[in-house]
PDB file with one MODEL, atoms N, CA, C and O in Angstrom:
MODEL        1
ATOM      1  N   UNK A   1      -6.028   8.886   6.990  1.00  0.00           N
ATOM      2  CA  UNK A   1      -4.800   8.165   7.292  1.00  0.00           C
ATOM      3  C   UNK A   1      -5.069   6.668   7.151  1.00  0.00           C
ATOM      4  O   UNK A   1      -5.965   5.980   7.640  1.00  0.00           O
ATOM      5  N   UNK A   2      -4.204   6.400   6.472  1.00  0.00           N
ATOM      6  CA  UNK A   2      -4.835   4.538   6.318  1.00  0.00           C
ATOM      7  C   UNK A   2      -3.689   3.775   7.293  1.00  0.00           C
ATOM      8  O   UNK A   2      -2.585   4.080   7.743  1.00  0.00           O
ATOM      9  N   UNK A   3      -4.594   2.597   7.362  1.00  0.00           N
ATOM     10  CA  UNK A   3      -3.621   1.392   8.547  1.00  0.00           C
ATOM     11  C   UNK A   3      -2.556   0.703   8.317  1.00  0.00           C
ATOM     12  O   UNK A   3      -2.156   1.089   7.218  1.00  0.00           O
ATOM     13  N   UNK A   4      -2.009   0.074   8.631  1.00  0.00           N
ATOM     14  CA  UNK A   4      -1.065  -0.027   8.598  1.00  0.00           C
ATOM     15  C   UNK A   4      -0.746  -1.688   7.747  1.00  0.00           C
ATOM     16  O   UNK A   4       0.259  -2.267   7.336  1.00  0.00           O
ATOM     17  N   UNK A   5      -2.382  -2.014   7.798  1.00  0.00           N
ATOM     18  CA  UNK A   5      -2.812  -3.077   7.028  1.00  0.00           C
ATOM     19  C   UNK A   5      -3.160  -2.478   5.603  1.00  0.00           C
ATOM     20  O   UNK A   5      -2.586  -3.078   4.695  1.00  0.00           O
ATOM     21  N   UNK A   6      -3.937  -1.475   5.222  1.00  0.00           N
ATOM     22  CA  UNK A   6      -4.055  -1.159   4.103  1.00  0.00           C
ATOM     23  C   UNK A   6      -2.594  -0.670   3.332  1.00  0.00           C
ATOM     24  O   UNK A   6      -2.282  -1.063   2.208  1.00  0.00           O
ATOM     25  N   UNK A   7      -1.824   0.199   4.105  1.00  0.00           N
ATOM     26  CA  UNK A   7      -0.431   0.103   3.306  1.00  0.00           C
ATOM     27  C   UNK A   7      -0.082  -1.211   2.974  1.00  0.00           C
ATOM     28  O   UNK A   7      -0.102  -1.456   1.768  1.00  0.00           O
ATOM     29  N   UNK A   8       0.256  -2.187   3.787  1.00  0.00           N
ATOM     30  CA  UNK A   8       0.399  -3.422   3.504  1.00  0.00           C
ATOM     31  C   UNK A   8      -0.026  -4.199   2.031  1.00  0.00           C
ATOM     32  O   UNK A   8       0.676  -4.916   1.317  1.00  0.00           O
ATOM     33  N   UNK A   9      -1.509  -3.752   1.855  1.00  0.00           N
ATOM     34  CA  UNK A   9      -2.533  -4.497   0.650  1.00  0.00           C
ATOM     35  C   UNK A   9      -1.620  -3.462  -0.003  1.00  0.00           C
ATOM     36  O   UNK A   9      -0.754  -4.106  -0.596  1.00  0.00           O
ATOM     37  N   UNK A  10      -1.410  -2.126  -0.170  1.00  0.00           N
ATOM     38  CA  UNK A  10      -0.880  -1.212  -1.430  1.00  0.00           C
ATOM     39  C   UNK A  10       0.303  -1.515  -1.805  1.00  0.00           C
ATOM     40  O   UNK A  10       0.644  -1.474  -2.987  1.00  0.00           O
ATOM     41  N   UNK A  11       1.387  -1.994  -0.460  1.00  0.00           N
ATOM     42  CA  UNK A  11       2.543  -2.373  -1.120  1.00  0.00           C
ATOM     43  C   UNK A  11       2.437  -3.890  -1.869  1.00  0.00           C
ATOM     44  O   UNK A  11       3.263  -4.020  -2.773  1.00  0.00           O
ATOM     45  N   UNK A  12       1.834  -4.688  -1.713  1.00  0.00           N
ATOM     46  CA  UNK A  12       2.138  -6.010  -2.223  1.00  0.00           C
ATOM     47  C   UNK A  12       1.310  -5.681  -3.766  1.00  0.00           C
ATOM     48  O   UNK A  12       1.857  -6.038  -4.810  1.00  0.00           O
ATOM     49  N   UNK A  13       0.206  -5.105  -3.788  1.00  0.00           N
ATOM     50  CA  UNK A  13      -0.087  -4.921  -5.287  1.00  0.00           C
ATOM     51  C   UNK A  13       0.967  -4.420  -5.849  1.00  0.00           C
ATOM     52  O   UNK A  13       1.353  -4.923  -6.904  1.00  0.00           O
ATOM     53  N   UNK A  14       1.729  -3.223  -5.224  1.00  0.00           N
ATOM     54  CA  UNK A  14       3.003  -2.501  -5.972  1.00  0.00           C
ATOM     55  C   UNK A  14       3.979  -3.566  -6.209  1.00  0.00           C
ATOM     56  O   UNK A  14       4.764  -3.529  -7.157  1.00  0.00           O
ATOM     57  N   UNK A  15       3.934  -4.505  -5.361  1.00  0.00           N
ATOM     58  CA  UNK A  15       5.036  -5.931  -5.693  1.00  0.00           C
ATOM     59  C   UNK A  15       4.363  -6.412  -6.358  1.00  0.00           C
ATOM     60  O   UNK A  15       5.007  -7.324  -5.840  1.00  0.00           O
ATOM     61  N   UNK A  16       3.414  -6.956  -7.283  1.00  0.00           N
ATOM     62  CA  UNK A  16       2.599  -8.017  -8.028  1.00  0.00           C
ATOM     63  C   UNK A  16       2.817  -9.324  -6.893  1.00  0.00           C
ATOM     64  O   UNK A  16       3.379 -10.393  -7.128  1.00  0.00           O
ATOM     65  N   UNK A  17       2.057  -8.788  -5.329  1.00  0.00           N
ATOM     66  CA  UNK A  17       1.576  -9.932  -4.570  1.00  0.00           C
ATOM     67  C   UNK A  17       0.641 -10.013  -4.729  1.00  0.00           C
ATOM     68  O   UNK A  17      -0.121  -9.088  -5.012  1.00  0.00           O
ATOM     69  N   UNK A  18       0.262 -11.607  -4.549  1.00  0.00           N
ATOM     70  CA  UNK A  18      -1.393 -11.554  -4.565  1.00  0.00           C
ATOM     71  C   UNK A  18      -1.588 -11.534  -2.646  1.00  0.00           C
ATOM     72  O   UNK A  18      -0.809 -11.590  -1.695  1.00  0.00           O
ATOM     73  N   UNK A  19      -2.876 -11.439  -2.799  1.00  0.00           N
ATOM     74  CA  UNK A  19      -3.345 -11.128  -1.391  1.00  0.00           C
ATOM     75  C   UNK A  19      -4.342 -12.359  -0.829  1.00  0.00           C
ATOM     76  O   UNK A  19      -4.263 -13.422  -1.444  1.00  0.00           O
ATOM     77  N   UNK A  20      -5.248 -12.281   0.270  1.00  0.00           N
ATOM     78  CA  UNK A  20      -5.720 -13.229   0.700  1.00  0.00           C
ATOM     79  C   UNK A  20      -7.096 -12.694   0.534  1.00  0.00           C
ATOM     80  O   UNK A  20      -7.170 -11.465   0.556  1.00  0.00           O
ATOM     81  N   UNK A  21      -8.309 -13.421   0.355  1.00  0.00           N
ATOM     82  CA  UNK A  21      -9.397 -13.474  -0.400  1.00  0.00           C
ATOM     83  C   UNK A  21      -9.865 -12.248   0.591  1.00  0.00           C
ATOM     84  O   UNK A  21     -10.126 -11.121   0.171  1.00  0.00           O
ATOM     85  N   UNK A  22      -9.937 -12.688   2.138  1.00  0.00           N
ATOM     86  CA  UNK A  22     -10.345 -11.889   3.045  1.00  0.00           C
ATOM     87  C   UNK A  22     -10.010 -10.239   3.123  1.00  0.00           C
ATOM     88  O   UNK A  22     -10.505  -9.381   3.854  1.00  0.00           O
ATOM     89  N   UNK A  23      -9.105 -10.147   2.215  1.00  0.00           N
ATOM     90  CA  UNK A  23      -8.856  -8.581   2.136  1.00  0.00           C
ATOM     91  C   UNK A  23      -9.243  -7.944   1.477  1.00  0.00           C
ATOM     92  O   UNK A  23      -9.160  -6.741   1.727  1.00  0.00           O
ATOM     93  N   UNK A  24     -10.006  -8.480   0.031  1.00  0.00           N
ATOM     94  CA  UNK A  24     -10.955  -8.255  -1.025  1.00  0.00           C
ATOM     95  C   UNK A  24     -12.097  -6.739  -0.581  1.00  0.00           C
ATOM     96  O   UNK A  24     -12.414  -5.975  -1.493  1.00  0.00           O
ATOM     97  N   UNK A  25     -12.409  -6.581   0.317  1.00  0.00           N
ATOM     98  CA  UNK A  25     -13.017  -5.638   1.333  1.00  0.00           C
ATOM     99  C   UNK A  25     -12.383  -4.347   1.147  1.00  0.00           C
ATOM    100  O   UNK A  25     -12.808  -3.298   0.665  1.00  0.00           O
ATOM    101  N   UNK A  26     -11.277  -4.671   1.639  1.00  0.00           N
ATOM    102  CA  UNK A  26      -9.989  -3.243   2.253  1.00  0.00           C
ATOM    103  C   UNK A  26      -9.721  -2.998   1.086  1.00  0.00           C
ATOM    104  O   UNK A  26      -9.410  -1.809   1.162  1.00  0.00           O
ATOM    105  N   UNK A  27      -9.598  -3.346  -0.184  1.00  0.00           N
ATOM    106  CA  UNK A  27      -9.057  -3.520  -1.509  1.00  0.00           C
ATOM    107  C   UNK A  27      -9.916  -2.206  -1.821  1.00  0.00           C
ATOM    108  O   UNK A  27      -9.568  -1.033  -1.953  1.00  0.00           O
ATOM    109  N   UNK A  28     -11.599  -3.049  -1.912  1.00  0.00           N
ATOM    110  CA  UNK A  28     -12.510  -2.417  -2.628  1.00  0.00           C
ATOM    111  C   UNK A  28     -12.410  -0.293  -2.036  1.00  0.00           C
ATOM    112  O   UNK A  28     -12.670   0.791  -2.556  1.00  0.00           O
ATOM    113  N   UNK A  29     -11.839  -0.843  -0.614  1.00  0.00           N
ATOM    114  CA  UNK A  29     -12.317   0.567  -0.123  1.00  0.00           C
ATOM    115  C   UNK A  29     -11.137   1.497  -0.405  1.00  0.00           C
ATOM    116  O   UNK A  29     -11.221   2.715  -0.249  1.00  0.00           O
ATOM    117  N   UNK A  30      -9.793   0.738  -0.919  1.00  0.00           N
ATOM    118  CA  UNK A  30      -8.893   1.509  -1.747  1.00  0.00           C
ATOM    119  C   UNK A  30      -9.144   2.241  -2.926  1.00  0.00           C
ATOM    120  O   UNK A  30      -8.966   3.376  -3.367  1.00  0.00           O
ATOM    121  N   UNK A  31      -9.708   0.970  -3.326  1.00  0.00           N
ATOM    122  CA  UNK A  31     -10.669   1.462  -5.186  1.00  0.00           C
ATOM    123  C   UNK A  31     -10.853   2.778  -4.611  1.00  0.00           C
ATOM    124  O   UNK A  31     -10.050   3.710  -4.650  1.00  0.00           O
ATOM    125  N   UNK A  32     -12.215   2.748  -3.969  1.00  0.00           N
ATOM    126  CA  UNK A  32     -13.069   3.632  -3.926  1.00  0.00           C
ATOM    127  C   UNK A  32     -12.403   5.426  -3.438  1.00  0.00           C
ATOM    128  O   UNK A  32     -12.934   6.483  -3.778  1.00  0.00           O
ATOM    129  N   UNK A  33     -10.941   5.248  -2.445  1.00  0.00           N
ATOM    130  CA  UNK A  33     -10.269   6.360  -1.919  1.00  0.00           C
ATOM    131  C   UNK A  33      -9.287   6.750  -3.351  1.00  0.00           C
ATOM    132  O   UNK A  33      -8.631   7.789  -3.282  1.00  0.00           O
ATOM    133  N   UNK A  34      -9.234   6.245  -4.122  1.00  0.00           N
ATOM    134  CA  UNK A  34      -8.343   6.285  -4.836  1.00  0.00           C
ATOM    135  C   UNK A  34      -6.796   5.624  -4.699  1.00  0.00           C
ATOM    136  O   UNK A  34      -5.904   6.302  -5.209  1.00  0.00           O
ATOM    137  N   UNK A  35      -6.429   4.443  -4.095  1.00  0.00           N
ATOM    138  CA  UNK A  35      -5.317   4.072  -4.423  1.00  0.00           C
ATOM    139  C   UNK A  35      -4.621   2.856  -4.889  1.00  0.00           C
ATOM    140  O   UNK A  35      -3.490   2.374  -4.956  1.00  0.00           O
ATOM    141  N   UNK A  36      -6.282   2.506  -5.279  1.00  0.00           N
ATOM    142  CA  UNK A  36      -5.734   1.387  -6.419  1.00  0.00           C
ATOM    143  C   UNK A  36      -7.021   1.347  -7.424  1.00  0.00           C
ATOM    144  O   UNK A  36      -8.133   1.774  -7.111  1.00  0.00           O
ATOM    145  N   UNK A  37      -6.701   0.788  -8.632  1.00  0.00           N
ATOM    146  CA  UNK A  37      -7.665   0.647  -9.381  1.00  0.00           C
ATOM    147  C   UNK A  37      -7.142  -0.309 -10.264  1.00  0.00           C
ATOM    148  O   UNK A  37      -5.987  -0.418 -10.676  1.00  0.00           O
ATOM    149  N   UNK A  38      -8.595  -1.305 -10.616  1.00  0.00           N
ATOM    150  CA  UNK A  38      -8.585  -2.447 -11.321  1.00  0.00           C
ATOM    151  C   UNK A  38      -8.775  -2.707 -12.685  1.00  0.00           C
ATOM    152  O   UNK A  38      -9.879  -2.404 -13.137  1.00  0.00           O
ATOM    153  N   UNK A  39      -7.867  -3.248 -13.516  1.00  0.00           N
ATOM    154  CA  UNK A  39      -8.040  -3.074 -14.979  1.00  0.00           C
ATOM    155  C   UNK A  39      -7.982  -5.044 -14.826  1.00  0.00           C
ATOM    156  O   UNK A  39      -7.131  -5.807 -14.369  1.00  0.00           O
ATOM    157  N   UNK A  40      -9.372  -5.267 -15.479  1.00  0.00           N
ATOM    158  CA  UNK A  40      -9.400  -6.542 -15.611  1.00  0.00           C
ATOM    159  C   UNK A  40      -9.137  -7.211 -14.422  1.00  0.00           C
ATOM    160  O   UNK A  40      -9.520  -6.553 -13.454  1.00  0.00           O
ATOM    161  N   UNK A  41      -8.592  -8.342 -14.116  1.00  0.00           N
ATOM    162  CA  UNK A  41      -8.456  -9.391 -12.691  1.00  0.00           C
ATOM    163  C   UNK A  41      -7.228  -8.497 -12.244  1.00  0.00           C
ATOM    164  O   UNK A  41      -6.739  -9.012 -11.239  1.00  0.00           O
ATOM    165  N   UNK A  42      -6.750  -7.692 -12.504  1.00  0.00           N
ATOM    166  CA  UNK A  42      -5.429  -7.068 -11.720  1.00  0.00           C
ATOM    167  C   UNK A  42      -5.603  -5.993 -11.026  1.00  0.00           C
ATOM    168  O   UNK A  42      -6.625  -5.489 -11.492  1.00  0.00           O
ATOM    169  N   UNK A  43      -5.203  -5.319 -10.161  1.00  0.00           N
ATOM    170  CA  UNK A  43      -5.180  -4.690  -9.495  1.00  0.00           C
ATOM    171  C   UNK A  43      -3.886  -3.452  -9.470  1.00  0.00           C
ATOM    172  O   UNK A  43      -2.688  -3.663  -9.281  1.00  0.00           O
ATOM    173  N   UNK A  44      -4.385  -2.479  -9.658  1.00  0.00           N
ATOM    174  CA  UNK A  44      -2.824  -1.875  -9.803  1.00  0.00           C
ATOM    175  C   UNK A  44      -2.766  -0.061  -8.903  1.00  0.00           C
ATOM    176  O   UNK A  44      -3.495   0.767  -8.357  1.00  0.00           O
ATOM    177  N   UNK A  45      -2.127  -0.178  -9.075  1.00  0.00           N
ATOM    178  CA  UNK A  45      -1.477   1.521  -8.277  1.00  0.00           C
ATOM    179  C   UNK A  45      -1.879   2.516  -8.420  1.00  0.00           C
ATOM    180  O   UNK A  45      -1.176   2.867  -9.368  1.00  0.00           O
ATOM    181  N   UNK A  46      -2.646   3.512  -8.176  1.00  0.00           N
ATOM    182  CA  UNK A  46      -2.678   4.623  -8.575  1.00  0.00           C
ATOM    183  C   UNK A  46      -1.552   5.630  -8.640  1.00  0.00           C
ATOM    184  O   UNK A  46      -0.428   5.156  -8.472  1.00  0.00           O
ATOM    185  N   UNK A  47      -1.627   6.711  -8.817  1.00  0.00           N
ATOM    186  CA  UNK A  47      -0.459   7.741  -8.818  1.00  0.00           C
ATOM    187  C   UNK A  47      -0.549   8.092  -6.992  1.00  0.00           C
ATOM    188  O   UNK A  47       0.296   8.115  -6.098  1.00  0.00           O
ATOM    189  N   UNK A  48      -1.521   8.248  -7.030  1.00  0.00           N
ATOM    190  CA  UNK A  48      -1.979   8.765  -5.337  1.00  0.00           C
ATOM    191  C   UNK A  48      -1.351   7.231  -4.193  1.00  0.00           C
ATOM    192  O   UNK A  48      -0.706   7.432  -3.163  1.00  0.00           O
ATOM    193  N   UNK A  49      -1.724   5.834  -4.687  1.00  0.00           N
ATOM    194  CA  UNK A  49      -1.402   4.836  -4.091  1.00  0.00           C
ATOM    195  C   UNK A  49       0.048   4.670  -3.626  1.00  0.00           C
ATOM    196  O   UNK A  49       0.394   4.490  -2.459  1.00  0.00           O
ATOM    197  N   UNK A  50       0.944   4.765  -4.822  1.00  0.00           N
ATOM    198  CA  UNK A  50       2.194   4.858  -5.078  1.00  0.00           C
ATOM    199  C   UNK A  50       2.740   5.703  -4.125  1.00  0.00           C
ATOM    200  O   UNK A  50       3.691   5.437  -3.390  1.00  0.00           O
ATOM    201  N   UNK A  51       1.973   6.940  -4.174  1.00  0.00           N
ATOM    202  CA  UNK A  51       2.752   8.309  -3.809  1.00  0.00           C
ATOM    203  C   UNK A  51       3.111   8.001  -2.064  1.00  0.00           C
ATOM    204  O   UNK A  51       4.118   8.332  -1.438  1.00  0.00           O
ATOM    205  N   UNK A  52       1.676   7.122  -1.501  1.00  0.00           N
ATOM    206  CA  UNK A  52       1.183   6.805  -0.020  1.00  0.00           C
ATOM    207  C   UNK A  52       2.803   5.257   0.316  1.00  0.00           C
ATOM    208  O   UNK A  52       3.552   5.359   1.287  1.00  0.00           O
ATOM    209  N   UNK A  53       2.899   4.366  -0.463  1.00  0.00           N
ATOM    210  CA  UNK A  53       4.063   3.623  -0.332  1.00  0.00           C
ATOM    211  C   UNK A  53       5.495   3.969  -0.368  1.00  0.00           C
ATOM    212  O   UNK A  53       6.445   3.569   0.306  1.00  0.00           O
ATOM    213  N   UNK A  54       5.402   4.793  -1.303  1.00  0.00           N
ATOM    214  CA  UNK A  54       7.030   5.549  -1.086  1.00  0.00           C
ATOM    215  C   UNK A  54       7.387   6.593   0.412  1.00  0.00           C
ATOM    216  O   UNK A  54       8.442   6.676   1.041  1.00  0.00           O
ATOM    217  N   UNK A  55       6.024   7.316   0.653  1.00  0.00           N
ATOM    218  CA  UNK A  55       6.259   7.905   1.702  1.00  0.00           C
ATOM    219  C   UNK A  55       6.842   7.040   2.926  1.00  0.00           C
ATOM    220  O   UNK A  55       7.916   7.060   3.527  1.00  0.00           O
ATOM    221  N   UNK A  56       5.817   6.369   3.022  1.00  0.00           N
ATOM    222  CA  UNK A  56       5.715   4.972   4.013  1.00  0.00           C
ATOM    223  C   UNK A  56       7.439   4.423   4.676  1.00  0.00           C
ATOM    224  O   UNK A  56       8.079   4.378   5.726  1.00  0.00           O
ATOM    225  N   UNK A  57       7.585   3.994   2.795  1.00  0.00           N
ATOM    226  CA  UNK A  57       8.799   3.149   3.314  1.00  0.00           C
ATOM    227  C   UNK A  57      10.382   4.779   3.364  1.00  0.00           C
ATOM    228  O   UNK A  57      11.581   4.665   3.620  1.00  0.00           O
ATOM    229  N   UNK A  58       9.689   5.847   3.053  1.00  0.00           N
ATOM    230  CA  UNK A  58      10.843   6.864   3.696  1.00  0.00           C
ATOM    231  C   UNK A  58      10.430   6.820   4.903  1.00  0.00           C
ATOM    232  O   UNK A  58      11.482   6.395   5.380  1.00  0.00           O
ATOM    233  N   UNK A  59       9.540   6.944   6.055  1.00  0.00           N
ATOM    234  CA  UNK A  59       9.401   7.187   7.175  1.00  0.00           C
ATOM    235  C   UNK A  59       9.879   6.257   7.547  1.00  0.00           C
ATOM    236  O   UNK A  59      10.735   6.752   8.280  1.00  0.00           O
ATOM    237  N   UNK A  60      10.056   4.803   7.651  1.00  0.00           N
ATOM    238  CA  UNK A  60      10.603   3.416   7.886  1.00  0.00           C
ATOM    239  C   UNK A  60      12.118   3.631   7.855  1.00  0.00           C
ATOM    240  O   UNK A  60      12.930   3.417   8.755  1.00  0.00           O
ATOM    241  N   UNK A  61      12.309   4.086   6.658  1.00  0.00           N
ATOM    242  CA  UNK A  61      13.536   4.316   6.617  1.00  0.00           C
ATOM    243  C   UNK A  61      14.227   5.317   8.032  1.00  0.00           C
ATOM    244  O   UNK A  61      14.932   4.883   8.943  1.00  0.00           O
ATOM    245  N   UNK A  62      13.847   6.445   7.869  1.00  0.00           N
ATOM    246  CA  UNK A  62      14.017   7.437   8.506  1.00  0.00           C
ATOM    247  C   UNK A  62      14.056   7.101   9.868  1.00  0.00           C
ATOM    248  O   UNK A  62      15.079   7.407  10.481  1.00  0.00           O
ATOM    249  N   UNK A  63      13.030   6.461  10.539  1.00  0.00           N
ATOM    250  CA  UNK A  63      12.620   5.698  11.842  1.00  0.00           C
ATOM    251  C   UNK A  63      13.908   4.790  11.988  1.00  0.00           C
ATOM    252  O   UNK A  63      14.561   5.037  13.002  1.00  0.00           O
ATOM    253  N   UNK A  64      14.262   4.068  11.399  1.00  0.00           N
ATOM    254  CA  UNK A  64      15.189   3.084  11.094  1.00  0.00           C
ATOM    255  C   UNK A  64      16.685   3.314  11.160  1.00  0.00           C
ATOM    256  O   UNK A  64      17.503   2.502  11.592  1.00  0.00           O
ATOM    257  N   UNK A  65      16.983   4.727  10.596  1.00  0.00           N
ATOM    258  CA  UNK A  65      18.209   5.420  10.853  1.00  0.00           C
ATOM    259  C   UNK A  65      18.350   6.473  12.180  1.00  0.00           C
ATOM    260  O   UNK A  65      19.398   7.005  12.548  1.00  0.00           O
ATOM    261  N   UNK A  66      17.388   6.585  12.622  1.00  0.00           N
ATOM    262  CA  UNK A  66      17.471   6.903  13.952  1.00  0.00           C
ATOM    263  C   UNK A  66      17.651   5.949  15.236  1.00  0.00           C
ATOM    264  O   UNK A  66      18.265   6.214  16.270  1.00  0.00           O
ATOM    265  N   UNK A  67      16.890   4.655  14.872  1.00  0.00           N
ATOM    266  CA  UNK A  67      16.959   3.846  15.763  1.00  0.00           C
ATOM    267  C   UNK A  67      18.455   3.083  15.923  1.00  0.00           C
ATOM    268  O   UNK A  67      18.885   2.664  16.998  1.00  0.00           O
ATOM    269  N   UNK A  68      19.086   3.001  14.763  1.00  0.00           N
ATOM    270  CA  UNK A  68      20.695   2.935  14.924  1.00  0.00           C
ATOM    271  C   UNK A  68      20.915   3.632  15.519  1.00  0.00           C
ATOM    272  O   UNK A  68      21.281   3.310  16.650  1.00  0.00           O
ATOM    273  N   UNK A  69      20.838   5.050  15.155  1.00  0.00           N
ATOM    274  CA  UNK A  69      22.382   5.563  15.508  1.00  0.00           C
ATOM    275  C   UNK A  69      22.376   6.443  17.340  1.00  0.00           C
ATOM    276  O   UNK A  69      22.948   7.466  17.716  1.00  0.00           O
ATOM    277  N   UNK A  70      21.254   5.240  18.263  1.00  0.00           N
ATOM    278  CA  UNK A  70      20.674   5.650  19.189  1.00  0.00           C
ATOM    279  C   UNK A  70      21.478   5.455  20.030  1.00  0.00           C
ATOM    280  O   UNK A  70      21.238   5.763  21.198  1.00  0.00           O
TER     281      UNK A  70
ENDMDL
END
């Protein structure tokens, strides 16, 4: 299960954000789980990465439409 900081690093690569040097770490240990991988200075998505952000922002969602209609 990743944190809530590493979703964070997955969604802003999925935005073409750049990140802060200090996260370079959490990045690498994405590489390594599979949910991002680096072609040249960029950083990009895996299929598996992707799959972990869309979930994300449905549960947000979902969380979100409950908390309305409370």
């Amino acid at each position: 299960m990743l944190k809530d900081e590493q979703i964070a690093i997955l969604w802003n690569i999925g935005q073409s954000i750049a990140f802060a040097d200090d996260k370079h770490g959490q990045v690498e240990e994405l590489i390594v789980e599979g949910y991002v991988m680096k072609d040249g200075d960029l950083y990009e998505l895996t299929p598996k990465g992707l799959k972990m952000v869309e979930e994300h922002a449905a549960l947000l969602a979902a969380q979100g439409s409950r908390d309305s209609s409370a």
